[in-house]
Structure formats: structure tokens, C-alpha cells
N, C-alpha and C positions, 0 to 999 in steps of 0.2 A: 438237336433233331426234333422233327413235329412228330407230334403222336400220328401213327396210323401214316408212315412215310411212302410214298411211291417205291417200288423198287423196280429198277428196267431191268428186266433178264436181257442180254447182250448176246444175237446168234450172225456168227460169221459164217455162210455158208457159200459152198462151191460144189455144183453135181453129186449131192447127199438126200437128195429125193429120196429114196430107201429108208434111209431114216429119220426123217426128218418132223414125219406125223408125230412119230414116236416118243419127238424132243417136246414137240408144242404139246404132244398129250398132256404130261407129264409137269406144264406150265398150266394145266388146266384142270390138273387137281391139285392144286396148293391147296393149301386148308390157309394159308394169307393169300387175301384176295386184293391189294390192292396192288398189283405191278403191272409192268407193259411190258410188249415183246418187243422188240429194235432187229430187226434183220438188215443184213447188208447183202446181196447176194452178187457175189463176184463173175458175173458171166456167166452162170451154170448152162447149161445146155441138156441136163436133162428133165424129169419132169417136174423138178420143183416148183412151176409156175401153176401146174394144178394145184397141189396145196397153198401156195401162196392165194392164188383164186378165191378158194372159200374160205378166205378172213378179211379182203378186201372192205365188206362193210364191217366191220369190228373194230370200233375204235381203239381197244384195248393193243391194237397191232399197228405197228409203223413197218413198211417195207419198202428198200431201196433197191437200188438195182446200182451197181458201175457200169460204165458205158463201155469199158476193156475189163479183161481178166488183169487187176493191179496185184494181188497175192495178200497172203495171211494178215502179215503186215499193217499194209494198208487199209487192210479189211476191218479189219478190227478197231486200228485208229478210228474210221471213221465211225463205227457202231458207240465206241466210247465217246463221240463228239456229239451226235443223236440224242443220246441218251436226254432225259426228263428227272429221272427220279433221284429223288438225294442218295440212296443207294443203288450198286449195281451189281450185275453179275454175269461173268459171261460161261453160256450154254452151248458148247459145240454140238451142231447138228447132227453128232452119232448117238450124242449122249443122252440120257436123263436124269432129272434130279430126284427123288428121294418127296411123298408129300409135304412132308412140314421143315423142307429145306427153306426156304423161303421167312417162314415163321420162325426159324430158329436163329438165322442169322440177323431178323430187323430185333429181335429181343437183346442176342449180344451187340450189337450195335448202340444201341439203347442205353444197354449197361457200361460199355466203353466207351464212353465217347472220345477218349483220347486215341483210339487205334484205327488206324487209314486202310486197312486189309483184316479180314478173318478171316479163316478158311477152318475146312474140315478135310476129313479126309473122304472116301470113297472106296466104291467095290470095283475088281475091275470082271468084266462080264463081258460074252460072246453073244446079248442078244435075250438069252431064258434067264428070266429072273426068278427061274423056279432052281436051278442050278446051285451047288456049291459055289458061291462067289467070295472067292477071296476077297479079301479089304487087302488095301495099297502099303505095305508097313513101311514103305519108306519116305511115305510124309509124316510130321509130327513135329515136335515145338524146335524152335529155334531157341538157342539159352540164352538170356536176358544181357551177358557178357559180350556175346557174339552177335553176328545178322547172318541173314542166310546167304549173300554174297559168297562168304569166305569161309561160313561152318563148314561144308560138305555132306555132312552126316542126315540130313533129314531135308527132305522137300516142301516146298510150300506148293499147294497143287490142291486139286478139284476138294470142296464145290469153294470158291476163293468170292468173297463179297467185298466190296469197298466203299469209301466213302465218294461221293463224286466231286465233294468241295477240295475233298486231297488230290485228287487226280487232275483238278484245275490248276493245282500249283505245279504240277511238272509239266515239261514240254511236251506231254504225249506219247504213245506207243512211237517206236520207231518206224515208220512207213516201211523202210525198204527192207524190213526182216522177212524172209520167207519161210522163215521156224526161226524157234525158241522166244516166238514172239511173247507168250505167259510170261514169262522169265523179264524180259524187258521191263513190261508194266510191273511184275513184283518189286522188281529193282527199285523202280521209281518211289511205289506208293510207299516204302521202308524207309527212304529219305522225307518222307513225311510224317510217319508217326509210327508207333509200334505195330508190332505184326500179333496176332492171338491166335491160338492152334483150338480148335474146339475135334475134342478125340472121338467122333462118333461119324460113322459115315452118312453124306449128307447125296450123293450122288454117284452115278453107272456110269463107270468109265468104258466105254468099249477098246476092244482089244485087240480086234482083226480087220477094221477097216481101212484099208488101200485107197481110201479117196479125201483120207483127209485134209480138209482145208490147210493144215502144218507141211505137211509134205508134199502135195501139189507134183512132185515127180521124183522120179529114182534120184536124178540126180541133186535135189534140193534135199532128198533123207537122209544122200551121204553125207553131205554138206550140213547138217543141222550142225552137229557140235560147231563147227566155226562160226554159225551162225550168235551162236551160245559166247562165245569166247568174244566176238565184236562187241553183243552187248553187256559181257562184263567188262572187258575194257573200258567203255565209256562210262558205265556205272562209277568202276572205281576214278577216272579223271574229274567227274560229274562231285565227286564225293571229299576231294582232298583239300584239308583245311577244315572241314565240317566234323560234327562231332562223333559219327561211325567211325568214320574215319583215323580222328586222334585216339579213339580209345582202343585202337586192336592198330596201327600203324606197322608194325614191323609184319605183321599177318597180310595186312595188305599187300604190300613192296615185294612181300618172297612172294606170293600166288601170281603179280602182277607181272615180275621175271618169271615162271612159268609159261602163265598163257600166251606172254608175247613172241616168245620162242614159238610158240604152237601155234597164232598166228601167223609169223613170217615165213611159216614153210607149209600155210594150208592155200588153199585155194581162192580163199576170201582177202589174201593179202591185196594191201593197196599201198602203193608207196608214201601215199600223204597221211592215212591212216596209223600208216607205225611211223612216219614222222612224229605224227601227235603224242600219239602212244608213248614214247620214247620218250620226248619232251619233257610229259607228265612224269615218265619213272625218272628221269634223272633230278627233274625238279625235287620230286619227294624225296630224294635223296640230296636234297639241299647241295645240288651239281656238284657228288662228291666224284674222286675218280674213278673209284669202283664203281660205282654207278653208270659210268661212262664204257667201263670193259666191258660189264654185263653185256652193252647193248653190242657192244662191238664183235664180243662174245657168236651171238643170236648170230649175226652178220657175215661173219667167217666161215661158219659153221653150215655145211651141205644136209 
């Protein structure tokens, strides 16, 4: 990495006008001053055009528009395609970071260069950052044995920085995820190099916003976990053979007959998708028969 690196803060936003000054404040007291803002704004319809208005001359700002409401997703995909600076980070428009969030993460970056994600952790807040705010405790390191695919026990989550030259090696956020879109890209950049937990909160997670760009409607919130579940599925397919993979394999195979049960009876089911799915888990099971009941198992089963 070069001394003194760009870093783009990444904001996907959707009718978050209300908060939104509040994210770009917030980019504008870094105590590191060299990053850019990348917005995508998916259709909003409220006032977020005022704010986007008075940064218009500011070069330090790129702001896009979609021509249709495309979703989280897509959103985002495209804020990570935008992007300029060797490092990134994406800033939800309810959120804020922390001053010397920014500076903290190009320094461990700096120092790692072998690692394609850092994160910290965060407070979660209703807004008064004069308030008692909780810190998030269930993000925290992942153990060097495991990845966070398959631990369970601890989250990779806000303020989450990456490498941009890692994220050119995967195929990108998944377009069509309407939530658990984070999760995706974590997936990804963990197939690319290790993950580092730095224990200090670096960013204001808010906690009661109803407009978030992840949820987009009732019925996309119910629906998150399968959201979740599609893209760990593909994760774990994406994965097999490779070296995550063979060193935790039987952890893999059991969580992969979990979720795909949980797939085939949610709402996200696709008949070509748990063909694959399927394919893949008998495959890893080296088309044993048992592997073949499981699926038949799943199939029987109301």
C-alpha cells in the first residue's frame, strides 16, 4: 500500500434524508483526511437531493443516482464498483463513524497487509451520543482455526474496512440480495485473505430506523434470514476444495444439511438453486449414499 492511501467511504442510500447530514458530518471530522464519499442513491424520493445539492462542487463527493429503486444489493454492488481508493468502507446513511475511525483502520492496514477486511466493533445508539451507548458484544474475533462462515459465536460487523485490490478478486456483492447484503461481501473478502478484529468501537450503529436501505419493507425484514442462508450457501459452494474449506470440512457439510433444510421450506426457495445446493452437498460428500438420503430427507419432509 502507498503512504497517505485514498480511502472511499461507501454510502448506499434510500429516503434517509433525516440522517444523512449526520453520516456525511461525521466524514467531515476525520482527523485522516484523505478519503472520498461514493454515494449511490437508489430512487429516494425524499429530501435527500437537498443534501446531496450542497456537495455538488466538492470534489471530495461522487454521487449517483439509479434510474429505478434496484435494492440493497445492487446498491451497494455498485458503490463498491465506484469506488477510487485502495481502501474502503461502507457508511450507512443512518450511521456514524467515530473521528479517527478512518485513521485507525489505514494504520492497521498498513500494518497487515496480508488481511483483506478489518473491522471494529461499535456502539449501538438511538441518535444522542450523549446517552449510555452500549457497545455491540457480539462482534469480536473470529479464531484463527475457524472463519466466520461457520463459527457462529461472534459477528464481523460495523465499522468493517477492506482492501479494494481483494474485492477485485471476488465476483462482487450479490446484486439480488435485498438484506444480509454485509454478510455477502464478508464472505467474499475471507476467501481472500484473513479477517483482523480490532476491540475498540470505531462507529454509531443506529437502532430504530425503519427506513433502512437492508429492509426496504416488512416483507424483505421477514425474509432477511433466507436472505442470509442463499448467501451462505453459495459461499460454502464458492468455497469447496479450497483451503477454508478442507481445514474445518465436516463443520462445513453438517451446517450445509442444516441451512438447506431451512432453505427448502423458506420463501427464497428456487428449484435450480437447491438443485445446485444439493449437487454441491452430495458432491462434498464424495456422492456418498448418505449424502443422497439427507437430500431426499429435506424433500419428504413438510
Amino acid at each position: 500500500m502507498m503512504n497517505n492511501p485514498l480511502f472511499s467511504v461507501l454510502i448506499a442510500s434510500y429516503n434517509n434524508g433525516c440522517y444523512l447530514q449526520e453520516a456525511i458530518d461525521s466524514v467531515l471530522e476525520q482527523s485522516y483526511t484523505n478519503w472520498e464519499i461514493v454515494i449511490v442513491d437508489d430512487k429516494s424520493t425524499d429530501n435527500s437531493f437537498e443534501i446531496y445539492d450542497k456537495y455538488k462542487d466538492d470534489n471530495r463527493f461522487r454521487i449517483y443516482y439509479n434510474e429505478k429503486n434496484r435494492g440493497c444489493g445492487c446498491t451497494k454492488r455498485r458503490c463498491a464498483e465506484l469506488a477510487k481508493g485502495e481502501l474502503c468502507g461502507f457508511l450507512d446513511p443512518d450511521d456514524a463513524l467515530m473521528p479517527t475511525a478512518i485513521e485507525v483502520m489505514v494504520n492497521a492496514h498498513a500494518e497487515h497487509h496480508e488481511c483483506s477486511l478489518i473491522y471494529s466493533t461499535c456502539y449501538r445508539y438511538s441518535g444522542d451520543r450523549n446517552e449510555d451507548m452500549p457497545i455491540w458484544d457480539f462482534i469480536g474475533e473470529i479464531p484463527k482455526d475457524s472463519d466466520f462462515l461457520i463459527y457462529g459465536k461472534k459477528l464481523v460487523s460495523h465499522f468493517v474496512s477492506f482492501k479494494r485490490a481483494a474485492y477485485l478478486k471476488t465476483d462482487g456483492i450479490d446484486a439480488t440480495l435485498k438484506a444480509a447484503v454485509d454478510r455477502d461481501l464478508y464472505y467474499r473478502l475471507e476467501e481472500q485473505g484473513p479477517l483482523l478484529h480490532l476491540p475498540i468501537p470505531l462507529y454509531f450503529y443506529r437502532i430504530n430506523n425503519e427506513k433502512s436501505i437492508s429492509i426496504g419493507s416488512k416483507e424483505a425484514d421477514k425474509t432477511a434470514y433466507h436472505y442470509q442462508i442463499k448467501s451462505e450457501l453459495n459461499a460454502i459452494c464458492r468455497r469447496m476444495g479450497g483451503e477454508l474449506y478442507d481445514r474445518n470440512k465436516d463443520a462445513y457439510l453438517k451446517y450445509m444439511r442444516v441451512i438447506l433444510k431451512v432453505y427448502y421450506h423458506s420463501k427464497m426457495y428456487e428449484f435450480r438453486g437447491f438443485l445446485k445446493y444439493s449437487r454441491c452437498y452430495i458432491k462434498g460428500n464424495k456422492y456418498s449414499l448418505c449424502s443422497i438420503s439427507h437430500i431426499l430427507k429435506i424433500v419428504r419432509r413438510k
